[in-house]
N, C-alpha and C positions, 0 to 999 in steps of 0.2 A: 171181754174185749169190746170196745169202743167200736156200736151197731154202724156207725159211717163208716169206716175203716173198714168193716168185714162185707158191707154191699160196694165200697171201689174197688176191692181185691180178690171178689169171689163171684161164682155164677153158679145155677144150678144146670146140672146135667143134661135135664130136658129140653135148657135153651139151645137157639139157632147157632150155629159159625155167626149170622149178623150180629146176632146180642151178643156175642165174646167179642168179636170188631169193635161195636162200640163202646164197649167198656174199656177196652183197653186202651181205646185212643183215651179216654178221659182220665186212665189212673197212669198212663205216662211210665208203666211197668213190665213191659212187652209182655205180662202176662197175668196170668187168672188162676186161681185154686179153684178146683171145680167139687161141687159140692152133691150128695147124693141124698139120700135119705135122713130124715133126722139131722141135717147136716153136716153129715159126715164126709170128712175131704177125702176123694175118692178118686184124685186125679189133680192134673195142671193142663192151662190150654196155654200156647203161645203163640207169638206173629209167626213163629216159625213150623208150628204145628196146623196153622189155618193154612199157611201157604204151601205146603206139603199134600194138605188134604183139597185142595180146590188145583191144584194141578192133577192130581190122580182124578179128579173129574165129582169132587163132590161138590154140591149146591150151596150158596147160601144157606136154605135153608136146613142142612144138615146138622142134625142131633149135636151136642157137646158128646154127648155120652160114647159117639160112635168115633169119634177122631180124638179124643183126649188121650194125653199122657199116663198110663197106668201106673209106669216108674218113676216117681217120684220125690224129690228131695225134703225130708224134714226134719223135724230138732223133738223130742220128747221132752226139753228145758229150754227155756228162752237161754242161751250162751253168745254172748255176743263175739264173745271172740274166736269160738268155731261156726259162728255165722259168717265171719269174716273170713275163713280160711275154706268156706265153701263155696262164698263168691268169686273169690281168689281161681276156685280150680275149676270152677265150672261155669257155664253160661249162664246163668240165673238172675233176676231182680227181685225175688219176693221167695221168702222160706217162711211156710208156716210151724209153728209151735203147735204140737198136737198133745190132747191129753191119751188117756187109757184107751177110750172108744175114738183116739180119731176125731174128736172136733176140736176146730181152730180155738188157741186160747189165748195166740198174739200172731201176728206176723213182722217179722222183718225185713226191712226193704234196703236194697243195697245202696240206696242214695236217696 
């Protein structure tokens, strides 16, 4: 996968809610793949999961790892057109493509 495309659409775990804020304003995707060890996607952060989490009273500087999405959406084959029928039914801008161990090997964006 194409190294610019995988640092606008991903964060690692350790980073702050500010570092997913600003990434996300810049990739225009209301959201992040969030990345663990080895880079392995271990979650999704959204506008809607920072704002959830900083009304229950967490800080800027709180963990990704501790407010991330554990449930989340992805594809074991690039298919576009059940990419299509998942944006369709769900709130989503960005499904990544995962291999055997769980790292990204495309993502698709809904627009």
């Amino acid at each position: 996968m194409d190294k610019d495309k995988m640092l606008k659409y991903t964060i690692k775990e350790d980073l702050s809610i500010l570092d997913a804020m600003s990434l996300i304003e810049e990739n225009e995707h209301r959201s992040l793949i969030v990345l663990g060890e080895d880079d392995v996607a271990v979650g999704t952060i959204s506008d809607g999961d920072i704002r959830k989490a900083l009304l229950r009273g967490e800080l800027l500087s709180t963990k990704i790892r501790d407010v991330m999405n554990l449930n989340f959406i992805f594809l074991k084959k690039a298919d576009i057109d059940e990419a299509k029928k998942i944006f369709d039914k769900n709130r989503i801008f960005l499904l990544p493509v995962l291999d055997d161990e769980n790292r990204i090997v495309d993502l698709i964006e809904s627009y």
